[in-house]
C-alpha positions, 0 to 999 in steps of 0.5 A: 482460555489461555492466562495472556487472554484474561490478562489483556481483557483485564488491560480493557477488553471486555470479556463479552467481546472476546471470542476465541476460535480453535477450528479450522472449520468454524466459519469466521475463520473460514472469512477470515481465510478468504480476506487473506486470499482472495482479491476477489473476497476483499472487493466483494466484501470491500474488507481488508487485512492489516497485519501489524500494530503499524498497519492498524495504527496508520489505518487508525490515524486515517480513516477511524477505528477497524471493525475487527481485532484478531490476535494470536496466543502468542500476540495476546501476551506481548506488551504492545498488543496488550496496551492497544487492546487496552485503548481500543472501544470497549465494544471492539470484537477481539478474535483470538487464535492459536498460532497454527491457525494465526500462522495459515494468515501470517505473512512473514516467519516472525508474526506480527501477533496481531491484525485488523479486519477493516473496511476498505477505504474508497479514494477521497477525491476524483481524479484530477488531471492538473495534479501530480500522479504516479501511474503504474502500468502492469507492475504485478509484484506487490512488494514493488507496488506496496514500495512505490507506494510508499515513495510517493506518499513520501515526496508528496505524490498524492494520486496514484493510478493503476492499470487493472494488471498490477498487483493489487493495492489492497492486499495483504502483500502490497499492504505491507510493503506500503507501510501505511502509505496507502491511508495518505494517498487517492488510490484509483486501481483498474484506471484507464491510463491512455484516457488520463494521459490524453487529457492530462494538464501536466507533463507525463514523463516515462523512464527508458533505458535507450531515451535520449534525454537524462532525467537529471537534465530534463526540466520537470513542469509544475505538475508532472504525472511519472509512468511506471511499467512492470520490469520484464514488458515495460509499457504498453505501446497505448501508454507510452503513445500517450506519454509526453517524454521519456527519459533514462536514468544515468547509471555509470556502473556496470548494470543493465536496469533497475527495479522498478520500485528504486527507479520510481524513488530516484525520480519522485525524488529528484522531482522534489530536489528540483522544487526544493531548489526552485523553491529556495531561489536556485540554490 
């Protein structure tokens, strides 16, 4: 076993609970290989992988300790890995790989080092028709559901619905993408989207290119649920049928649209100019 591996377990980890796998055929691997791809793994096992120490730290801080630590050869040596493995329970299982088994899990050039195999967390409340929202109808890139995401749990935007076409929120891709978001919010994925905007308390609001009315101009209700549609076929006629308003963003320049994931920052943000501003007395 490799130096940094003793050098890690000395910071903490016990030895009884090190393992380490060299072949591709041994069996944990196999599971972990599947969690990485295979959407329909992680909901049948209700398991998840979260690829860095931020991940695994945000994961922590929400939702307890994660069943599993896996680390590459590489990871075992750096400093920061060390002193997590170092605080974690004694009884936490430690899986460490060689980098060309690590690297068939990785998801960028540069490896994180270290991941964590974690349950999966289950929204803590129902779905409430009087709260903000965010809706995302068909938004399949997970880098632009994992940023949306990430804007929401920013401006306070707590529940998010997803019709059973998006991307998935959970995985590896869209994990990342998020940051840690997703243990701040009420996910609901495969959510009837018609259903909640039919009986929704709130004002639903829509972007478009061609609406009539400017976001900036558009008075925004106390309780707003904003709809997001994937970039190449927008909403479905179902959803935008059961939409209160559709508004467009003003761009003076030269393009046509935006991505999606910017267009839903500009408006949760301007949601949150215009409460700030209400909230200081007009100012």
């Amino acid at each position: 076993m490799p130096a940094a591996s003793a050098q890690f377990r000395a910071g903490g980890t016990p030895a009884a609970d090190m393992k380490r796998i060299s072949s591709r055929d041994n069996p944990h691997y196999r599971e972990l290989k599947r969690l990485h791809a295979s959407a329909r793994e992680r909901r049948r096992s209700a398991r998840l992988l979260l690829d860095g120490l931020h991940l695994i730290t945000a994961y922590q801080q929400r939702c307890g300790s994660p069943a599993e630590l896996v680390v590459s050869d590489s990871g075992a040596g750096r400093r920061e890995i060390i002193d997590h493995l170092a605080s974690c329970p004694p009884v936490m299982p430690v899986t460490q790989l060689p980098d060309a088994l690590w690297a068939e899990l990785a998801l960028v050039d540069t490896p994180s080092g270290i991941m964590a195999v974690a349950a999966w967390p289950q929204p803590p409340t129902a779905i409430d028709l009087a709260a903000d929202a965010v809706l995302l109808d068909g938004v399949q890139d997970p880098g632009n559901v994992g940023s949306i995401l990430r804007s929401a749990a920013a401006a306070g935007f707590h529940q998010i619905l997803l019709s059973a076409d998006c991307a998935q929120a959970w995985s590896p891709k869209t994990l990342r993408a998020g940051m840690g978001a997703h243990f701040q919010l009420a996910i609901h994925e495969e959510s009837d989207l018609p259903a909640f905007l039919a009986n929704y308390h709130g004002l639903s609001i829509a972007t478009a290119a061609n609406a009539p009315a400017g976001l900036f101009a558009t008075d925004l209700a106390p309780a707003v649920a904003w709809i997001f549609g994937s970039e190449g076929q927008g909403l479905r006629a179902a959803v935008l049928a059961a939409t209160h308003l559709q508004v467009h963003i003003p761009m003076p320049g030269a393009c046509e649209s935006l991505n999606v994931a910017a267009a839903a920052a500009i408006c949760l943000f301007e949601t949150v100019r215009r409460r700030q501003r209400t909230a200081d007395g007009g100012r």
